[in-house]
C-alpha positions as CSV (number, residue, x, y, z in Angstrom):
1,X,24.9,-9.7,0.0
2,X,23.8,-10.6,3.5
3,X,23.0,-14.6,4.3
4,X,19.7,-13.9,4.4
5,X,19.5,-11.8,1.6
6,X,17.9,-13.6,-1.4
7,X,17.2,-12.1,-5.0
8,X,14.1,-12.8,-6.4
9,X,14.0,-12.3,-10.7
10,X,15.8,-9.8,-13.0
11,X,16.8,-6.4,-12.7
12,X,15.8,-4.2,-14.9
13,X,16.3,-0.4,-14.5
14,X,14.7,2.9,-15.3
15,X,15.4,6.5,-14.5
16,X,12.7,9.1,-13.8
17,X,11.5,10.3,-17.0
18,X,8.8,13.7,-17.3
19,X,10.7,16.1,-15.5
20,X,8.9,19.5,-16.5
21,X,5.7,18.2,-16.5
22,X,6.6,16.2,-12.8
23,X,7.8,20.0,-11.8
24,X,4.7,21.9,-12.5
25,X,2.7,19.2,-10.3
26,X,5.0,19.5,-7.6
27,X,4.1,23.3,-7.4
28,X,0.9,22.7,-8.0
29,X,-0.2,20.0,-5.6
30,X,-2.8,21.3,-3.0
31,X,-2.7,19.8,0.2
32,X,-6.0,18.0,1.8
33,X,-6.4,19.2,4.9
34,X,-4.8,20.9,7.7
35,X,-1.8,19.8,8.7
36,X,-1.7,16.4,6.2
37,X,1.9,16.3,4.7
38,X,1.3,14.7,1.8
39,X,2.7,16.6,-1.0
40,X,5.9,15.1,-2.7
41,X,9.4,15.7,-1.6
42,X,10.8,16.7,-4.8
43,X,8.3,16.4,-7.8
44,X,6.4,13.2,-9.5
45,X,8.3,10.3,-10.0
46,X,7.5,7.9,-13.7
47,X,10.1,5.1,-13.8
48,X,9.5,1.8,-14.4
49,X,7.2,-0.3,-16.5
50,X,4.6,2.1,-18.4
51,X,0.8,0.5,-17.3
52,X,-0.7,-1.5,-20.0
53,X,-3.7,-3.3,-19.2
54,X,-1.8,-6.6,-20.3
55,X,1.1,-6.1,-17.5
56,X,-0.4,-4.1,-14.8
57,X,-1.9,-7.9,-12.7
58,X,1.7,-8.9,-13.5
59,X,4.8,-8.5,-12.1
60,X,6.8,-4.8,-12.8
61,X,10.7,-4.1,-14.6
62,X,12.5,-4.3,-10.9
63,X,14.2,-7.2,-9.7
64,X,13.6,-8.1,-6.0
65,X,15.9,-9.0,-2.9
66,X,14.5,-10.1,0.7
67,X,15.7,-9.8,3.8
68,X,13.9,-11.5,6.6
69,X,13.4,-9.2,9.9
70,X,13.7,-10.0,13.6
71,X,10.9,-9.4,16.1
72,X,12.2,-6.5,18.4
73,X,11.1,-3.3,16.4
74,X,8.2,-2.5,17.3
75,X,6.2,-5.1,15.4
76,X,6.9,-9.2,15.1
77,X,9.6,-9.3,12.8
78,X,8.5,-10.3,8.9
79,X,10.0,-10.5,5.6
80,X,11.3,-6.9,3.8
81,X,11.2,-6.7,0.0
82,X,13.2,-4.3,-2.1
83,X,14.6,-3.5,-5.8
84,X,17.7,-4.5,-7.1
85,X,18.1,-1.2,-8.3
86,X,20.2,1.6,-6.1
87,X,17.5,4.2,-6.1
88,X,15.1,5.4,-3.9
89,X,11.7,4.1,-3.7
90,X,8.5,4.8,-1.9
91,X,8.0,2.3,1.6
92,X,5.0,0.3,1.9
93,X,4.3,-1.6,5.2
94,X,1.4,-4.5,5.0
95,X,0.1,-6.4,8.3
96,X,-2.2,-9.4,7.8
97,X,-5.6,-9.6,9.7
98,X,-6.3,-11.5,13.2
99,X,-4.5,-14.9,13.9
100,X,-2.7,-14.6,10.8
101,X,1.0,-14.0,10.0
102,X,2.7,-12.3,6.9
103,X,3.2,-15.9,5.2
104,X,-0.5,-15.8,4.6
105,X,-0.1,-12.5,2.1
106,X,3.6,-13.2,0.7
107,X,3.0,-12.7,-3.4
108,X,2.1,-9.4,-2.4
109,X,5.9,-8.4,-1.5
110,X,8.1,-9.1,-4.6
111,X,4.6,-7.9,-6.6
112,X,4.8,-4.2,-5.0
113,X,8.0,-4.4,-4.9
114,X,9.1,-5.5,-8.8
115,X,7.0,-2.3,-9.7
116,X,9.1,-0.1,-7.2
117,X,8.3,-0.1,-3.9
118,X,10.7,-1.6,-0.5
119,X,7.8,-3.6,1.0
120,X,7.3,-4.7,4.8
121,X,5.7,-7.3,5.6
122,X,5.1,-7.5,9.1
123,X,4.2,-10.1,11.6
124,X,2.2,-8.7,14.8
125,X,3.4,-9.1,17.9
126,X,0.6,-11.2,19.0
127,X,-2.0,-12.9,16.6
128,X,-4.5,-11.4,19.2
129,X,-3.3,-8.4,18.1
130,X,-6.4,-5.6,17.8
131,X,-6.4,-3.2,14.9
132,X,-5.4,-0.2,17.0
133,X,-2.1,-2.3,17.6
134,X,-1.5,-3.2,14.5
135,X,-1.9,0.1,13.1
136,X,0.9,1.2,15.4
137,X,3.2,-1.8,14.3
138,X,2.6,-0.5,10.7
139,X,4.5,2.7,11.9
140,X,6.9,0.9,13.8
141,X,7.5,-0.9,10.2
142,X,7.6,2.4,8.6
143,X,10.4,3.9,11.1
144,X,12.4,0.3,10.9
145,X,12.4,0.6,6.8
146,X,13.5,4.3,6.9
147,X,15.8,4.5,10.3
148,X,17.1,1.2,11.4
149,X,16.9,-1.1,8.6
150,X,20.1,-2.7,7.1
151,X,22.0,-0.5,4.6
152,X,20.9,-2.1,1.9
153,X,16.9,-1.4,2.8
154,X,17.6,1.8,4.7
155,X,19.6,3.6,1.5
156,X,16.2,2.5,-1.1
157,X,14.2,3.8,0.8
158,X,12.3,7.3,0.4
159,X,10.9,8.5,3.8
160,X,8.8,11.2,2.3
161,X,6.6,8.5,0.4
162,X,5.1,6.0,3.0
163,X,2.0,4.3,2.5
164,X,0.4,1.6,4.0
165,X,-1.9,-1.7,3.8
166,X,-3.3,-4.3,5.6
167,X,-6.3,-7.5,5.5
168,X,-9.3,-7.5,8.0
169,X,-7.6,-6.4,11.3
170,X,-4.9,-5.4,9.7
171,X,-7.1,-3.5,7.8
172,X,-8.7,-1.4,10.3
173,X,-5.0,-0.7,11.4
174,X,-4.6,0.8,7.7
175,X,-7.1,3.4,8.5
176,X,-5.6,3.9,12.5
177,X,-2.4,4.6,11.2
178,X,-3.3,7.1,8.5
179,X,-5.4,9.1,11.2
180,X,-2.0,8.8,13.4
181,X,0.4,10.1,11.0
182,X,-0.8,12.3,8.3
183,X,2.5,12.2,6.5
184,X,1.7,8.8,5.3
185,X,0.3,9.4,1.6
186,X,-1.6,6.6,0.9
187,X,-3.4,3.6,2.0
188,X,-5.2,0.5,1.0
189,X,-7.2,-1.2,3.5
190,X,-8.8,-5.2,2.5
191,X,-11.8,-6.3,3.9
192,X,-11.5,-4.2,6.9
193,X,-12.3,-4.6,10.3
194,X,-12.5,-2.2,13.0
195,X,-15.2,-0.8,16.0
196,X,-14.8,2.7,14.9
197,X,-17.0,3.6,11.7
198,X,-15.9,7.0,11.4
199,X,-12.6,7.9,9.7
200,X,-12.6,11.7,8.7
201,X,-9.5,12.2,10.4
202,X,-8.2,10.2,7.4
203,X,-7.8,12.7,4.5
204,X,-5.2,10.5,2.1
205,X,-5.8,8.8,-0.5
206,X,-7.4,5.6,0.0
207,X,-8.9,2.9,-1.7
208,X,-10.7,0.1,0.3
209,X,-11.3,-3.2,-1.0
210,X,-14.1,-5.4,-0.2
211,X,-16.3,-8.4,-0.4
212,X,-19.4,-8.8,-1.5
213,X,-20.1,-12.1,0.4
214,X,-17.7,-11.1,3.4
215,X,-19.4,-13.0,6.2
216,X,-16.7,-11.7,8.6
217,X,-16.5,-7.9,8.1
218,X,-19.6,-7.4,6.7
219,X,-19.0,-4.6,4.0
220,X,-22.5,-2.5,4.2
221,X,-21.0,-2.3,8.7
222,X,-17.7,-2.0,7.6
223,X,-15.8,-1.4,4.6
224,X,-18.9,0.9,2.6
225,X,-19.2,3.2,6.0
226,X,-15.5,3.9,6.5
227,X,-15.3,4.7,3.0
228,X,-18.0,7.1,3.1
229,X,-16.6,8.7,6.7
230,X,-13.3,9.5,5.1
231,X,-12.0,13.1,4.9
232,X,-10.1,12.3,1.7
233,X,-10.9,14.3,-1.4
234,X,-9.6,11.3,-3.1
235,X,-10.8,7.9,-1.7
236,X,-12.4,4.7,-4.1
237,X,-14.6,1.3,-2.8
238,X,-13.9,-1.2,-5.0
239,X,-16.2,-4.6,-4.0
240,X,-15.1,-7.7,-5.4
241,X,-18.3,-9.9,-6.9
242,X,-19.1,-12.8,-4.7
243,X,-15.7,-12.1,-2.8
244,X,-15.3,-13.5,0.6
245,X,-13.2,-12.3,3.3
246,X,-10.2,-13.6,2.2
247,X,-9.7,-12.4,-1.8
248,X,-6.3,-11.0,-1.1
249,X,-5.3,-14.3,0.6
250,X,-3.3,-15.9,-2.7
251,X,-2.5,-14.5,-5.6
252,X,-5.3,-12.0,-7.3
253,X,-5.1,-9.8,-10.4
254,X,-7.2,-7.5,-9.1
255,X,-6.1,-6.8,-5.9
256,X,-2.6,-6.7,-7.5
257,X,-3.7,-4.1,-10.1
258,X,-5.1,-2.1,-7.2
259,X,-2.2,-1.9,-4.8
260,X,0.3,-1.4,-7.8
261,X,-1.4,1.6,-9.2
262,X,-3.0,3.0,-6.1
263,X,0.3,3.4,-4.5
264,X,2.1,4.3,-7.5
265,X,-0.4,6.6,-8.3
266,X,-0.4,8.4,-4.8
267,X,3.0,7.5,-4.0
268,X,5.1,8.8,-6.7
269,X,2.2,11.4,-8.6
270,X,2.7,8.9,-11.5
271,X,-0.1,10.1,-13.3
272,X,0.5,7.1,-16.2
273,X,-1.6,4.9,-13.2
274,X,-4.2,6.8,-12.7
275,X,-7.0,5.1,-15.6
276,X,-5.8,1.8,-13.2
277,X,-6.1,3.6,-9.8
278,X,-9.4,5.1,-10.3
279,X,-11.0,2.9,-12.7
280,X,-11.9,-0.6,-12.4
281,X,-14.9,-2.6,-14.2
282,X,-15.9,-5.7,-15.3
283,X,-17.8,-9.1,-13.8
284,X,-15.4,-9.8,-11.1
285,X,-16.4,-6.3,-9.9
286,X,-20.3,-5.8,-8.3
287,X,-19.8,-2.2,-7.6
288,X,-16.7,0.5,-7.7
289,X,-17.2,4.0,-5.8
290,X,-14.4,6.9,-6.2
291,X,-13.9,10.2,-5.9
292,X,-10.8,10.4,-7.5
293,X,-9.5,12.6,-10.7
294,X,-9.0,10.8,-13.6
């Protein structure tokens, strides 16, 4: 192991389980849009922890190792988390919002990533950074995890399944980088901030989380009209009750519910997420929009 290499918990591992039915939804997956590459590689992938409602704001069945990244690939270096296990697993990059660097989001790494995911956390180039940049660091991520990564990143990780995420700036670089690449499957943008309110170019799944007392990006001039601009068939608003700008800022069951089975949901076709993914109630919530199947 590497000497900067740490492992984080227990592993525990799984093989993919559901083969015939996975099959017939590989065939049968329709894409959205022309020219959006988002139907999977092989067929639908369950491995892991089955969601409960008791474990899904909780840490998955993977153990976790991180490696910390230098700042000459594209984006400012940052911390990559991965499973134990030596498997493939979909690759999620994250970039935090203006002035703030990937130590401000770090329970979100080993969270994804205990659940099955290789996990980049980036740090921008420049806090200034704008969300058009950071949406093209998020790519730069993407390409490091699946091309130039060390072996032990680069062999986890399953090119065909890349989604991203991101907080406030970071967030707006969510949606940029989904209109950029179309091969990207899914995306979860917090509290998002960007100029442009139209995102119909973005026709992945994505579910956008928001504030109700976000002072800084507004949701009715930000988060509620890119939801309701984007192309995607399958797309959700979930607004957190009284929630400020900063609700994914420290650890939060919601949020972590909602990135786990969002991306393993629209990562992987597990279909054993998708009550979580595309249903979410309750008095933290003050209002939850989707489009999404059941």
């Amino acid at each position: 192991m590497p000497e900067n290499e740490t492992p984080i918990g227990r592993q525990v591992r799984s093989r993919p389980r559901g083969y015939k039915k996975a099959l017939l939804f590989a065939f049968t997956f329709v894409l959205v849009g022309a020219g959006a590459a988002v139907a999977p590689s092989a067929f639908a992938v369950e491995r892991g922890l089955a969601p409960t409602s008791a474990n899904i704001t909780g840490n998955g069945s993977y153990g976790v190792s991180q490696s910390s990244i230098s700042g000459s690939n594209g984006f400012g270096g940052g911390t990559v988390y991965y499973p134990s296990a030596n498997e493939q697993f979909p690759v999620v990059a994250f970039s935090p919002g203006f002035l703030e660097s990937w130590s401000n989001f770090t329970w979100i790494g080993p969270r994804l990533a205990s659940w099955g995911f290789v996990v980049v956390g980036i740090n921008t180039t420049s806090g200034l950074s704008q969300p058009d940049s950071r949406g093209s660091q998020l790519l730069s991520a993407l390409d490091w995890a699946s091309n130039s990564s060390p072996t032990a990143v680069r062999s986890r990780v399953d090119s065909s399944r890349q989604g991203v995420a991101g907080h406030s700036m970071g967030g707006g670089g969510t949606l940029r980088a989904m209109a950029s690449r179309s091969s990207i499957r899914a995306g979860v943008p917090i509290t998002p901030y960007h100029g442009t309110k139209g995102w119909s170019s973005v026709r992945q799944p994505t579910l956008i989380l928001g504030g109700q007392s976000d002072s800084i990006a507004p949701p009715g001039s930000h988060a509620i009209p890119f939801y309701n601009s984007l192309g995607s068939s399958e797309k959700g608003y979930l607004e957190f009750r009284g929630g400020d700008h900063f609700i994914a800022n420290s650890s939060n069951p919601t949020v972590s519910k909602a990135l786990v089975s969002w991306f393993k949901r629209f990562l992987e076709d597990d279909t054993r997420f998708s009550p979580f993914a595309c249903d979410f109630g309750g008095t933290a919530i003050s209002q939850f929009r989707n489009t999404c199947p059941v």
